[in-house]
C-alpha positions in Angstrom: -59.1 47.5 33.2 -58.4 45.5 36.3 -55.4 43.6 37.3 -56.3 40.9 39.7 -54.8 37.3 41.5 -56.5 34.4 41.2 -59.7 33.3 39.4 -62.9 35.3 39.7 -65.8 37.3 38.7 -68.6 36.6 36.8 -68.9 33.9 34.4 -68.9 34.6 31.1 -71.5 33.3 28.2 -69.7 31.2 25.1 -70.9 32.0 21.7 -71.9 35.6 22.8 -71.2 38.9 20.7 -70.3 41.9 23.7 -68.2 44.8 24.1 -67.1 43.6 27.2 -64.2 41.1 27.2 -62.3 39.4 30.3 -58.8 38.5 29.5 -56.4 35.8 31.2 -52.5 35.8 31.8 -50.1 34.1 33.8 -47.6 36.3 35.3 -45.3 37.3 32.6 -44.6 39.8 29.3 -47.9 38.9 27.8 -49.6 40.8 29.8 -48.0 43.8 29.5 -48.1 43.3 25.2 -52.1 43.2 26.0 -52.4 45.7 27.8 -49.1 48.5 26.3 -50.2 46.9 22.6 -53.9 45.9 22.4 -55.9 47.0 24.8 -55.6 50.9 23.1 -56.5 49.2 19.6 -59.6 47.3 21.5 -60.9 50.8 23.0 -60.7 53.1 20.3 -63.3 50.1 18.5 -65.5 50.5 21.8 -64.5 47.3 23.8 -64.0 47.9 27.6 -61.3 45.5 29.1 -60.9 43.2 32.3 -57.5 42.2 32.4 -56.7 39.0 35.0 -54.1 38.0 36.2 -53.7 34.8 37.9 -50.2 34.4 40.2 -50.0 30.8 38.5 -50.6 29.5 35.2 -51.9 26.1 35.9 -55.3 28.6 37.5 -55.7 30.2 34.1 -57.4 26.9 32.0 -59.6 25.8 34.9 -60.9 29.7 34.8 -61.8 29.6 31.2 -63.5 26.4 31.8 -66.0 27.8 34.0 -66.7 30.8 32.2 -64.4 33.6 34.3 -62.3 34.7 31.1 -63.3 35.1 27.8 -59.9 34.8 26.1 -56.2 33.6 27.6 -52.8 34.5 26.1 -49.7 32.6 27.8 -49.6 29.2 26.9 -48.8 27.4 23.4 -50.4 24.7 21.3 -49.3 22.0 22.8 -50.1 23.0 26.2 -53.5 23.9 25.2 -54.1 20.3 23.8 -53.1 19.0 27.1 -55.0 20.8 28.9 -58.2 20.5 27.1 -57.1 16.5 27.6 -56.9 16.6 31.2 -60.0 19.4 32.3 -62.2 18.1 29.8 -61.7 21.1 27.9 -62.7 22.9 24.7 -60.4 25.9 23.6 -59.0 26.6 20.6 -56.6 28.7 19.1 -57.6 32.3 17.6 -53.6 33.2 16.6 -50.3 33.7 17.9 -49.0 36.7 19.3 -45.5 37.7 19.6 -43.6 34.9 21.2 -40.9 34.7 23.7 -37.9 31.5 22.4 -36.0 29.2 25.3 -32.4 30.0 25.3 -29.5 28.0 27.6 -28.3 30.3 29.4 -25.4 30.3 32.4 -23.7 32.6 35.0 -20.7 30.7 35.4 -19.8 29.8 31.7 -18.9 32.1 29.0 -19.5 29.5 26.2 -21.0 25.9 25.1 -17.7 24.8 24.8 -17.2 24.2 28.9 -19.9 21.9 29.4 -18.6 18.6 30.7 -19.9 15.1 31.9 -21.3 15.9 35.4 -22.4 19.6 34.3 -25.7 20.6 36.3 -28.7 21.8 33.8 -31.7 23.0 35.2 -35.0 22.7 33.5 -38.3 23.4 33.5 -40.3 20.6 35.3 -43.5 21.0 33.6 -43.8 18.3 30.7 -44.2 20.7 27.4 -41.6 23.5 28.4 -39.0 20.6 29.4 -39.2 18.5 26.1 -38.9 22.1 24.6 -35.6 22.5 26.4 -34.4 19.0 26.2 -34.5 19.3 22.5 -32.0 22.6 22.9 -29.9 20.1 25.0 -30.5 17.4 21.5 -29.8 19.9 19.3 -26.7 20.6 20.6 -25.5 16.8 20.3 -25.5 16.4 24.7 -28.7 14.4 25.0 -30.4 11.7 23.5 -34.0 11.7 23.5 -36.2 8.6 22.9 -38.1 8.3 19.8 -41.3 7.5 21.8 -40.9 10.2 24.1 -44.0 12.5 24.1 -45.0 16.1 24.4 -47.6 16.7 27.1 -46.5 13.7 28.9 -42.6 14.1 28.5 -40.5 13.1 31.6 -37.0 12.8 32.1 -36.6 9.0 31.6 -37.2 9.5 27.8 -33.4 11.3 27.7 -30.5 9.2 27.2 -26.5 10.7 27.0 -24.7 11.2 23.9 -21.6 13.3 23.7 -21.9 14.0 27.9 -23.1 12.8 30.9 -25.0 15.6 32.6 -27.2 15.8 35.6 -30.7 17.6 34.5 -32.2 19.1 37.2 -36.3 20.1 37.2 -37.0 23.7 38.4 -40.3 25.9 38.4 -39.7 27.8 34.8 -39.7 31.0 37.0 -37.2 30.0 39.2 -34.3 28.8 37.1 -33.2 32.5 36.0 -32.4 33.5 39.5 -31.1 29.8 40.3 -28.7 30.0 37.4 -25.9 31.5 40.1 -26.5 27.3 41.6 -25.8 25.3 38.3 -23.5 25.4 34.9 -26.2 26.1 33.0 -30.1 26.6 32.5 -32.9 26.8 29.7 -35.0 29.6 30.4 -38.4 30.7 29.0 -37.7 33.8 27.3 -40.6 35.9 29.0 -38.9 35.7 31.9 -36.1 37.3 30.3 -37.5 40.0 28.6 -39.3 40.6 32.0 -35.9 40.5 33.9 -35.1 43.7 31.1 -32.6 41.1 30.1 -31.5 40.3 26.2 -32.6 36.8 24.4 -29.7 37.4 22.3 -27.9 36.7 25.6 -28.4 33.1 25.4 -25.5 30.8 24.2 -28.1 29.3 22.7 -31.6 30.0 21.7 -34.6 27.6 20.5 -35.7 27.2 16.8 -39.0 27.1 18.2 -41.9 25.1 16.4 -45.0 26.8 16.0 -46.7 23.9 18.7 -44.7 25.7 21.7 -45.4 29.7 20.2 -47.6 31.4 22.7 -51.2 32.2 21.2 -54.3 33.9 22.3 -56.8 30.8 23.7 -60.7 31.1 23.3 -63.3 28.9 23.8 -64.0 26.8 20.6 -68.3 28.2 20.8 -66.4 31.9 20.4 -64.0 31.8 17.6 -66.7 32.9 15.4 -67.9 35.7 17.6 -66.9 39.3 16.8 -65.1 40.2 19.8 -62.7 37.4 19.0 -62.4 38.5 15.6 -61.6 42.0 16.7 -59.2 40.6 19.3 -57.7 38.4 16.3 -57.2 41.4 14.3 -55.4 43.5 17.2 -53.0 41.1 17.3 -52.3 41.1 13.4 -52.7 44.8 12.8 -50.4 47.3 11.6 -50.3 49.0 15.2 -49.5 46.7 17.1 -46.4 45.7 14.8 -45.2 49.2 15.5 -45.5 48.9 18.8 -43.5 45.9 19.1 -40.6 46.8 16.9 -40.4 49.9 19.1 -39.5 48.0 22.4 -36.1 46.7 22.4 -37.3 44.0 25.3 -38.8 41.9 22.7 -35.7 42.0 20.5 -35.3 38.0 19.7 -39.2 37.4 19.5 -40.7 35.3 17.0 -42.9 37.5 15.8 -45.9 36.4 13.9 -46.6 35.4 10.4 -49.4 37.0 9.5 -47.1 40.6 10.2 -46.0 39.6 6.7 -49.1 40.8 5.0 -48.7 44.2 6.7 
């Protein structure tokens, strides 16, 4: 295995049956899932591993595209479709792994019940993860949110106030856990949690998350059919890998996948 930044290496052929696969993350707990979880499944079934890992997400689509990774595992559905919009793009999803929820989350509040009109709440600023956590914000009666508004092109002018007034700030996602010391409260993507070897159940607040925002491995569409993606597939859904999850307490408050319940 290899752990490298940025997008490199040898491209990779779609449609191909091998034994050796290239994997894409973003910086994050997915990574170490892979690589704890799966990669000692993958082995023991004769695979050998590349692991990359790229210091930003938006570099891991453009390096399936040209052929640098064989599979990625960081981004959701919904994302995915995006992307595949904008690059031109043909991936698909091969399953969902065990995802991290968006919680609200604050330093300087001990409960809901002190938000007020003016309160500062700091989001994510890319389009899918904010209408994730502007629907938190809905859900808790605060926001409005237009009925047109979209998913991959959500912005800001599609929220309205209800019961408050609040000023919503955009952040990077994996800067608004160590800016929550700066504003009354944040939604924060629960990797980063689980990576600060923090709780989910923390959060005053925590997603119901549909299954377009849970995190799944991403192939090209030529290779769901391939064997290494089936193996990879099966990894993810085994028995093993279950156990190896349940055993962590980090991913306490993970949605956890369904096909677990045929284990």
């Amino acid at each position: 295995m290899s752990v490298v930044l940025g997008a490199c290496g040898n491209k990779t052929a779609t449609g191909e049956d091998k034994k050796d696969i290239v994997v894409g993350f973003g910086v994050g707990t997915y990574e170490e899932q892979f690589r704890l979880g799966i990669v000692p499944i993958l082995e023991k079934e004769g695979y050998k591993v590349e692991i990359k890992t790229f210091s930003q997400n938006m570099q891991v689509n453009p390096a399936m595209k040209e052929g640098s990774i064989d599979a990625s595992i960081f981004q959701s559905t919904a994302y995915m479709e995006g992307i595949n919009a904008e690059l031109d793009a043909d991936m698909a999803v091969l399953n969902f792994v065990p995802s991290a929820p968006q919680g609200l989350y604050s330093e300087k509040h001990q409960s809901l019940d002190e938000v007020k009109d003016g309160s500062v709440i700091a989001l994510p600023n890319d389009p899918v993860n904010q209408e994730r956590a502007v629907r938190i914000l809905e859900d808790l009666g605060w926001v409005k949110v237009k009925a047109d508004a979209g998913t991959t092109d959500f912005n800001l002018s599609s929220v309205e106030p209800d019961k408050f007034d609040l000023k919503l700030e955009s952040l990077d996602s994996a800067q608004i856990l160590v800016s929550l010391a700066d504003v009354d409260y944040g939604v924060v993507n629960g990797n980063y949690i689980a990576n600060a070897k923090r709780q989910i159940t923390e959060a005053l607040k925590i997603e119901n998350t549909p299954e377009q925002h849970r995190v799944t491995v991403t192939v090209n569409k030529g290779d769901l059919d391939t064997q290494w993606a089936k193996d990879l597939k099966a990894a993810y859904e085994s028995q093993e890998f279950e156990d190896y999850i349940n055993a962590q307490d980090k991913y306490d408050g993970f949605i956890l996948p369904d096909a677990w319940e045929n284990n």
